[in-house]
C-alpha positions as YAML, in Angstrom:
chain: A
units: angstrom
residues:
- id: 1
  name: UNK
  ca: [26.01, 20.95, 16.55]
- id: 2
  name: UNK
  ca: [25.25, 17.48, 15.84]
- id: 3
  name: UNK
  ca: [26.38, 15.18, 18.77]
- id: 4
  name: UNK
  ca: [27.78, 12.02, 16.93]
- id: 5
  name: UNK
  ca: [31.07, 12.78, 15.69]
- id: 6
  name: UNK
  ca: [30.68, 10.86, 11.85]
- id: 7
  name: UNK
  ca: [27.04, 12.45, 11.20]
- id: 8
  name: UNK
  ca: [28.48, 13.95, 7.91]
- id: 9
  name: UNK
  ca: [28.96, 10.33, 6.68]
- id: 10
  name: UNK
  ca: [26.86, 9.19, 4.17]
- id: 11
  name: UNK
  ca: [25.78, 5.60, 5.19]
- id: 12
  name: UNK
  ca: [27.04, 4.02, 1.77]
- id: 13
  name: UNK
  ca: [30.54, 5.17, 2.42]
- id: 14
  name: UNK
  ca: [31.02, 2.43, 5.62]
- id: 15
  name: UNK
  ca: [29.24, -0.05, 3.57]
- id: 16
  name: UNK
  ca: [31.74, 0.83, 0.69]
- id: 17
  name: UNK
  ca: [34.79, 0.40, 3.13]
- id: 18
  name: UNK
  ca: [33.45, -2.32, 5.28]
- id: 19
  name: UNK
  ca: [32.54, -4.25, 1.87]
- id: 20
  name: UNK
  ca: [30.26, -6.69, 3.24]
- id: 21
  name: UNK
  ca: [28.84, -9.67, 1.65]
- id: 22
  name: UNK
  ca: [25.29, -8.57, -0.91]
- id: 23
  name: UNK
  ca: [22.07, -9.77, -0.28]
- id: 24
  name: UNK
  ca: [19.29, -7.62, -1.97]
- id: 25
  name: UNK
  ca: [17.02, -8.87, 0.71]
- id: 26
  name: UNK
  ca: [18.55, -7.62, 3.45]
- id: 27
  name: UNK
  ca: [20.38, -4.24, 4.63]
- id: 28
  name: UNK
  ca: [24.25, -4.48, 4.46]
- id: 29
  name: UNK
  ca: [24.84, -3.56, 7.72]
- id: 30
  name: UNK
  ca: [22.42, -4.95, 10.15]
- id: 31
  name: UNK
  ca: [19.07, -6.31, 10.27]
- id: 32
  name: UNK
  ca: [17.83, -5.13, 14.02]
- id: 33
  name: UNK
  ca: [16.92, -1.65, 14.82]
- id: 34
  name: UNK
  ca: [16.26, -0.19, 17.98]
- id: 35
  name: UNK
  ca: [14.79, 3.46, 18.21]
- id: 36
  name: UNK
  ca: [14.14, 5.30, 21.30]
- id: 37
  name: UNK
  ca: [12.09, 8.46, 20.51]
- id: 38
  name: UNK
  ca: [12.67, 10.75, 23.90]
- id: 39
  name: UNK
  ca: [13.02, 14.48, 23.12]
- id: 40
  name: UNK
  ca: [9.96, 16.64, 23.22]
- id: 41
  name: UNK
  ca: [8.06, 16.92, 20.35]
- id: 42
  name: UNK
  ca: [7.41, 20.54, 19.52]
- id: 43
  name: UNK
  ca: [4.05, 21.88, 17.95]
- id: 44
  name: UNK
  ca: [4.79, 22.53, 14.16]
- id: 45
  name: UNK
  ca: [2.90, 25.24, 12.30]
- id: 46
  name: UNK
  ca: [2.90, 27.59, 9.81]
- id: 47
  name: UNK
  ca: [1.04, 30.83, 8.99]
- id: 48
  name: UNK
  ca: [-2.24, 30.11, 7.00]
- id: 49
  name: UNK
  ca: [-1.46, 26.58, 6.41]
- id: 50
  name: UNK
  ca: [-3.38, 23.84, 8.59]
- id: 51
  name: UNK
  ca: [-0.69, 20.92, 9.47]
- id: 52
  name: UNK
  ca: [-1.71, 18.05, 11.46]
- id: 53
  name: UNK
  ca: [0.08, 14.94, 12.12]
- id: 54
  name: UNK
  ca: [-0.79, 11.70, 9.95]
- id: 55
  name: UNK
  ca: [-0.07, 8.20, 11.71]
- id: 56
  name: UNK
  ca: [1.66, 6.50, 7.77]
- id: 57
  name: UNK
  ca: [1.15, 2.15, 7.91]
- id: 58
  name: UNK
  ca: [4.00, 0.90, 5.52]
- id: 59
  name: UNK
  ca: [3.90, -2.52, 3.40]
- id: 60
  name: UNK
  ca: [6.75, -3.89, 4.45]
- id: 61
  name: UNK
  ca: [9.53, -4.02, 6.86]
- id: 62
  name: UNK
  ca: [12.69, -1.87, 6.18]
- id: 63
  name: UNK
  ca: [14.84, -4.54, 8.29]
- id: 64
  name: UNK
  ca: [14.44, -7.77, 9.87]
- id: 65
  name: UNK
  ca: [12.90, -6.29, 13.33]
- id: 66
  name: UNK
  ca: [12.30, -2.39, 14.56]
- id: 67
  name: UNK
  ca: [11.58, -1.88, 17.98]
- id: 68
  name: UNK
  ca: [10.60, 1.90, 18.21]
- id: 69
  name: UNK
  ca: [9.77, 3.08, 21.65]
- id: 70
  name: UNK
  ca: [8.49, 6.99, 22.49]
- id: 71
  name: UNK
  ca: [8.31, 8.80, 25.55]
- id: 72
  name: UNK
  ca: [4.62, 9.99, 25.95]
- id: 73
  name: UNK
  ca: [2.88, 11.80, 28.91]
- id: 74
  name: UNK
  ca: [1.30, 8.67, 29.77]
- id: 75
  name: UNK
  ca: [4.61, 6.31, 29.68]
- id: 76
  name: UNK
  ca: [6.70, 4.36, 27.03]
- id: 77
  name: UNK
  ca: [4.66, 3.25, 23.66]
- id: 78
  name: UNK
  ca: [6.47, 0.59, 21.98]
- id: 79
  name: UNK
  ca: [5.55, -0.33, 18.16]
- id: 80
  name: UNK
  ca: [6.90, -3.43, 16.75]
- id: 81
  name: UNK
  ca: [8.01, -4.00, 12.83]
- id: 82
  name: UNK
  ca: [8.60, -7.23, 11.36]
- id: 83
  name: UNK
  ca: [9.25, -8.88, 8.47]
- id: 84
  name: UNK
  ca: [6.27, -11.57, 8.47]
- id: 85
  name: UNK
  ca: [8.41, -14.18, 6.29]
- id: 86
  name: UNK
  ca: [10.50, -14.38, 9.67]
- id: 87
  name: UNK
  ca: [8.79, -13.69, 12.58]
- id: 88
  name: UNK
  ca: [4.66, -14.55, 13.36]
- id: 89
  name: UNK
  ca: [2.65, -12.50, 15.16]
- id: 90
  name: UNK
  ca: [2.53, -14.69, 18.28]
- id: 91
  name: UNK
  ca: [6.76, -14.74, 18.04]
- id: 92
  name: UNK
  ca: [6.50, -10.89, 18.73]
- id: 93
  name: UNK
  ca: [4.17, -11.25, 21.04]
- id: 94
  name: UNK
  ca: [5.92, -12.87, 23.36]
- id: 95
  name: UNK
  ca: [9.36, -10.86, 22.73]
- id: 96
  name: UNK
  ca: [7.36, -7.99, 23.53]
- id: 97
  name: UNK
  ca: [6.54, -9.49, 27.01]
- id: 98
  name: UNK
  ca: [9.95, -10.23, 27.68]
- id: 99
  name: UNK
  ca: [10.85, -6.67, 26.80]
- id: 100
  name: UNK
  ca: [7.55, -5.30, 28.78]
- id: 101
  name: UNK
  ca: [9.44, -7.81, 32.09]
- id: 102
  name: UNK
  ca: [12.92, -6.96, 31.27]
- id: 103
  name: UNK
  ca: [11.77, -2.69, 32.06]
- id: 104
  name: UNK
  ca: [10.23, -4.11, 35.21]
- id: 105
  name: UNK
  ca: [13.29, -5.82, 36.26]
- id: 106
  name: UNK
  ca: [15.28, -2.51, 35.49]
- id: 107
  name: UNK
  ca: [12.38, -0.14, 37.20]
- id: 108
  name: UNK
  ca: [12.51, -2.41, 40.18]
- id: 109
  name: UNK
  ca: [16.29, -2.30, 40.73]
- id: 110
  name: UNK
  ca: [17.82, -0.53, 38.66]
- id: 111
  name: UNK
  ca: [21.56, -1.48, 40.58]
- id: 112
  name: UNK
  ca: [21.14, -5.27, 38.62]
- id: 113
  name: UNK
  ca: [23.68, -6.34, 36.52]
- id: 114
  name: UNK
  ca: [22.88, -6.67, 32.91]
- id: 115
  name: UNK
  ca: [23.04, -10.77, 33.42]
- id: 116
  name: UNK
  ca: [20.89, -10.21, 36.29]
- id: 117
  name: UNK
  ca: [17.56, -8.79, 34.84]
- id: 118
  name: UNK
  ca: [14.65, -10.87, 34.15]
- id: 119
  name: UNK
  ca: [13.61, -11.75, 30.75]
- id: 120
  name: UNK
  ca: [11.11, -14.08, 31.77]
- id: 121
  name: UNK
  ca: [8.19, -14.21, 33.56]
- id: 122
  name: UNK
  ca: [7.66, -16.54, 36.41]
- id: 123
  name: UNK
  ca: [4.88, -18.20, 34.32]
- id: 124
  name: UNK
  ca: [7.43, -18.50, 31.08]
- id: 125
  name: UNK
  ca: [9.89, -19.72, 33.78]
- id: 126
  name: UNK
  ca: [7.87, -22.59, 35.32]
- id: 127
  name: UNK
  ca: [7.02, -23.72, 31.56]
- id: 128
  name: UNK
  ca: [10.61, -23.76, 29.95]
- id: 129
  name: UNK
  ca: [12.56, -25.21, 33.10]
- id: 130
  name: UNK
  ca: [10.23, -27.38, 34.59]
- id: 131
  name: UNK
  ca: [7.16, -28.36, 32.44]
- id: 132
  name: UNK
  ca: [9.29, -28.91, 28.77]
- id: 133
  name: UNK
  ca: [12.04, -30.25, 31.08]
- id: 134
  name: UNK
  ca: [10.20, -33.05, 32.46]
- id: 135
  name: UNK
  ca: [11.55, -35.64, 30.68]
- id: 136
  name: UNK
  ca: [11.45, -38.81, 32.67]
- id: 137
  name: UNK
  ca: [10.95, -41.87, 31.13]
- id: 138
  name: UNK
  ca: [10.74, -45.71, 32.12]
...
């Protein structure tokens, strides 16, 4: 049994009722996806057929920005998808460092609030609140 209630639903049925504004470019319903890959992968085979596991590079980005994270024996793997006519390599970069500080902040107390964790590190900090602030002029 399928834990989401609506997993019957095909996914052009809420775009069909929701009726939201075209754009060929983009998916109907969002543009961000976030996937966290945590159960156990199981070994798949089949009698007299070899299978092994083939890592597939695609073209081009499905939506705007996937974030796909998997549990592995030797801690989180995050991969990063992008559409390049938005986002630059050095863009991601640094939104995977805030992600990479924002786990730290959770790992390190993991009571916070929300509001409370870190997206920044002290470095990024210094720079955006103190070296582009300094604005004084004569």
């Amino acid at each position: 049994m399928c834990s989401y209630p609506h997993h019957d639903i095909p996914f052009v049925k809420p775009v069909d009722e929701l009726s939201p504004s075209r754009d060929l470019s983009r998916n109907p319903l969002f543009q961000v996806m976030f996937i966290l890959q945590n159960a156990p992968e199981a070994d798949f085979a089949l009698t007299g057929i070899e299978v092994r596991r083939l890592a597939l590079s695609t073209r081009s980005a499905k939506f705007d920005l996937t974030l796909g994270v998997s549990e592995t024996a030797q801690g989180l793997h995050a991969s990063w998808e992008y559409r390049t006519d938005l986002f630059d390599g050095a863009t991601i970069e640094r939104m995977a460092g805030h992600f990479k500080t924002l786990l730290e902040g959770i790992v390190t107390d993991a009571e916070q609030r929300i509001g409370q964790l870190p997206l920044l590190t002290a470095a990024a900090r210094q720079q955006l609140l103190v070296e582009w602030n300094n604005t004084a002029a004569d």
